[in-house]
C-alpha positions in Angstrom: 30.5 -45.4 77.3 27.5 -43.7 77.7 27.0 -40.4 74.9 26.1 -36.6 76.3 24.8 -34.9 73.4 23.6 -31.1 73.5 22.5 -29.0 71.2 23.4 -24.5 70.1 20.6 -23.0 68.1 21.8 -19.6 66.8 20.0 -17.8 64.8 17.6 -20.6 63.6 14.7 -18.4 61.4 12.5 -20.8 60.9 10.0 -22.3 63.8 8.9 -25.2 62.1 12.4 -26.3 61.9 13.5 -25.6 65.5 10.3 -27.4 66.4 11.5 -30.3 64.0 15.0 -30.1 66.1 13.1 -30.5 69.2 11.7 -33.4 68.0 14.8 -35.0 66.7 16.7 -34.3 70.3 14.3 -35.9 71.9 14.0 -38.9 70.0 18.0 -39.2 70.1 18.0 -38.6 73.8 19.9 -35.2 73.6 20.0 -33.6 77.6 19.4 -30.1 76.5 19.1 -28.1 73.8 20.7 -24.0 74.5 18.7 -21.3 71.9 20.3 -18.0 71.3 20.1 -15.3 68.9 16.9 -15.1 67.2 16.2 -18.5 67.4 12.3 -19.1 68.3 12.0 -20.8 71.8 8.8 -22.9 72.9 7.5 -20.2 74.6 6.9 -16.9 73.5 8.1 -13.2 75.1 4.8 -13.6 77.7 5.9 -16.9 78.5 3.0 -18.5 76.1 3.3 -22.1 74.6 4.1 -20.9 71.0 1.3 -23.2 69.0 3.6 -22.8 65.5 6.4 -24.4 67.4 4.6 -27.2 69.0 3.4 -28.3 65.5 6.2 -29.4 64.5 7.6 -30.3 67.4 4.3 -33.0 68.6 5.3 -32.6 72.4 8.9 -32.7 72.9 8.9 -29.3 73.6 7.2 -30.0 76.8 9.8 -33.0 77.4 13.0 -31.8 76.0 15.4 -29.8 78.9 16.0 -26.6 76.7 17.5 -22.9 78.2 17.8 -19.6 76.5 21.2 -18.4 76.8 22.2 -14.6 75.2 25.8 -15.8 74.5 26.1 -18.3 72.1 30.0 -17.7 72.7 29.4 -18.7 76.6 27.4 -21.7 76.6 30.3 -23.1 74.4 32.6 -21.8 76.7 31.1 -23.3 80.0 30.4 -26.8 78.0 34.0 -26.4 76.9 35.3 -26.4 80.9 32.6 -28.8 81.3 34.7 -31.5 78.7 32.1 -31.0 75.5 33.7 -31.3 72.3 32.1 -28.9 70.0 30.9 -30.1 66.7 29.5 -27.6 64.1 27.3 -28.1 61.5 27.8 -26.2 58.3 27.8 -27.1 53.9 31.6 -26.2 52.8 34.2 -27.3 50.8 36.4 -28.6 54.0 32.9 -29.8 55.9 33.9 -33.5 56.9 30.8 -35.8 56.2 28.5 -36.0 59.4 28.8 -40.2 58.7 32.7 -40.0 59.5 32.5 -38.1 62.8 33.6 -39.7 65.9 32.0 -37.4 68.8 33.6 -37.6 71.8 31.6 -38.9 75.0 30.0 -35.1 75.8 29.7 -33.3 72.6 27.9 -30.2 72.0 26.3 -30.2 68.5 26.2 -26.1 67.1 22.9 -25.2 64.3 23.5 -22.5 62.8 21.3 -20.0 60.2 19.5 -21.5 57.4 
């Protein structure tokens, strides 16, 4: 069975570690990675390659499918229809350890702040 993996980044602050992301996804074969909020994307508001981002991301953010969605809320949604389990990341006392996780087949990963 082959895996579908995507990725949410909401309200990511820091570059270096969205670029870091990028580079991750790629090298895990994610198909797209969906930014929203604040989150820096690869290119900046005049549609420039943002230089602090592609440091830490060493060229996946030329390779990596990504999309800039307003609604964090929607992309979940239309992944949801789409048969994406969603999978959050986040540090608390009921957090299951990422190691135990099954994912389904499509599963949308969500990032949230630092």
């Amino acid at each position: 069975m082959k895996r579908e993996i995507a990725l949410l980044l909401h309200d990511i602050r820091s570059v270096y570690n969205v670029g870091a992301i990028f580079r991750t996804a790629d090298a895990i074969g994610a198909s797209k990675i969906y930014i929203t909020g604040y989150t820096p994307a690869p290119l900046d508001r005049f549609n420039n390659p943002r230089a602090d981002l592609a440091k830490s991301a060493l060229g996946s953010e030329k390779t990596m499918p990504w999309e800039y969605a307003k609604s964090p809320a929607k992309v979940i949604a239309d992944l949801k229809k789409k048969g994406f389990q969603v999978v959050s990341l986040e540090q608390t006392d009921d957090s299951v350890d990422y190691k135990k996780v099954k994912p389904a087949a499509k599963a949308l990963v969500v990032f949230g702040n630092e």
